[in-house]
Structures are given as C-alpha cells and as structure tokens.
N, C-alpha and C positions, 0 to 999 in steps of 0.2 A: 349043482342044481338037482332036487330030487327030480324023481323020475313023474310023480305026479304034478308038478309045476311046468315041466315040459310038455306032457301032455295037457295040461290045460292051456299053455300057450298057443298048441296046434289047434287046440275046440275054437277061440279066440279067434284065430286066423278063420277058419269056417263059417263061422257067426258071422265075420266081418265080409268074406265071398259069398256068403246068402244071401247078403244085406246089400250089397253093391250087384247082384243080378237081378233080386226083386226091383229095385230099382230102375235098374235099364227093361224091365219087361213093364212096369207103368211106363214107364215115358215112350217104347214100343207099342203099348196099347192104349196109346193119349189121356193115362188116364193121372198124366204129369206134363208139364212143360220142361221144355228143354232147360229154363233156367230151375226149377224145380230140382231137376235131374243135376244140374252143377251141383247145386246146394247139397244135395244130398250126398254126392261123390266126394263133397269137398268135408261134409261132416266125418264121413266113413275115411278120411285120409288121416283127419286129425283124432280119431280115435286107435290111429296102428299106433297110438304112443303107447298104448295098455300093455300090449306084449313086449314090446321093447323095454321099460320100467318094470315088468314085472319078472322078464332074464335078467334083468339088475339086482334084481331081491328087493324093490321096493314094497314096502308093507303098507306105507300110504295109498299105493298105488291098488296095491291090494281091496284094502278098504273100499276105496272110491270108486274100483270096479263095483264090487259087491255092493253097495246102496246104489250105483245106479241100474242096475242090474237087475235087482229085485224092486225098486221102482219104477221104471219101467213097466214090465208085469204086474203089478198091483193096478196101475191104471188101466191097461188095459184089461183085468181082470174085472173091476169094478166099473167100466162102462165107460170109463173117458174115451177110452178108442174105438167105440161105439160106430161109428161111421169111416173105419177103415175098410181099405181096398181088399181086395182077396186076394192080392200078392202079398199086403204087408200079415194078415190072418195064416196065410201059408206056412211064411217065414218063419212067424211066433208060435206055431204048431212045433217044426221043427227045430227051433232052435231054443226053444224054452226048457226043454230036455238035454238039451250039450250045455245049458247056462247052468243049470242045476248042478250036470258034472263037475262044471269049471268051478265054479265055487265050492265045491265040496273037495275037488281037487286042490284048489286054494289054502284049503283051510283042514286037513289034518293034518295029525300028527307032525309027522317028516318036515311037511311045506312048514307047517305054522312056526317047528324051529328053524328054518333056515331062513323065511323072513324076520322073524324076531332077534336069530344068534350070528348065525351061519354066512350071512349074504353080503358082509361087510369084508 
C-alpha cells in the first residue's frame, strides 16, 4: 500500500472521530435527541467500511468516497446546510481541509496505480 493511501486512511479515521464527537457534544448541548444521537453514531459505524475497502485497494471504493465527499461540501457550500448547528460548521471547518488531503492523497500518482494495478 503506498505510503499516501495509508495516510489518507488515518485523515479517514479522523474525519470519522470529529464526526462522532460533534455529535455527542449536540446531544450534550440538546441540540439532538438521544435517538438523533443513535442515528448518527449508527451512520458514522457504517461509514468505517471506507477505510477498510480502501486498505483492500478498492477503487470503487475510492470513487464513492470522493463523490460523496465532495457532495457533501457543495451543499453545504451552496446553502442547503444553511441551518446547521455550530458543532456540525466547526467540524466542516476542520475537516473540509484533511477531505481535500484525502482525496488528493487518493488520487496520485502512486495511489492511483495501485488502485487501478497493484491492489489485486
């Protein structure tokens, strides 16, 4: 595994421990319900399939990261998340900058043959 697909799999893990404390700090400051707070713990569980499939050298995997990734961000860029809390604003400060990494880690050189050649 390149050395930049390891490290994007660490940003990955990150993204996904911001994402599961913003969390418990709305439902901490009620600004969620505890079923809220399941939902969201239970979304951010089935999202660790990304690094898992992407230490496999999936390239689908790849993909599907990156469009949802950068959709996400477009919305909220263009006003859909318009009425977000300022834990989920925080997050997306932060972590819009390690997403950028990760995808750009994803996608040269090195990475992109070893999804495409290499990973089989």
């Amino acid at each position: 595994m390149p050395k930049a697909v390891h490290q994007a799999i660490i940003a990955i893990w990150i993204t996904l421990g911001l994402s599961v404390v913003a969390a418990l700090f709305k439902q901490w400051t009620d600004v969620i319900s505890n079923g809220e707070l399941f939902w969201s713990i239970f979304m951010y569980a089935l999202l660790c399939i990304f690094p898992y499939k992407l230490s496999r050298g999936s390239n689908a995997t790849r993909w599907v990261y990156t469009i949802l990734s950068v959709a996400t961000i477009a919305f909220v860029l263009t006003g859909v998340g318009a009425d977000m809390p300022q834990a989920d604003w925080a997050v997306l400060v932060l972590t819009a900058p390690i997403e950028l990494f990760i995808i750009i880690s994803l996608f040269d050189r090195e990475s992109s043959q070893w999804f495409l050649w290499g990973s089989n």
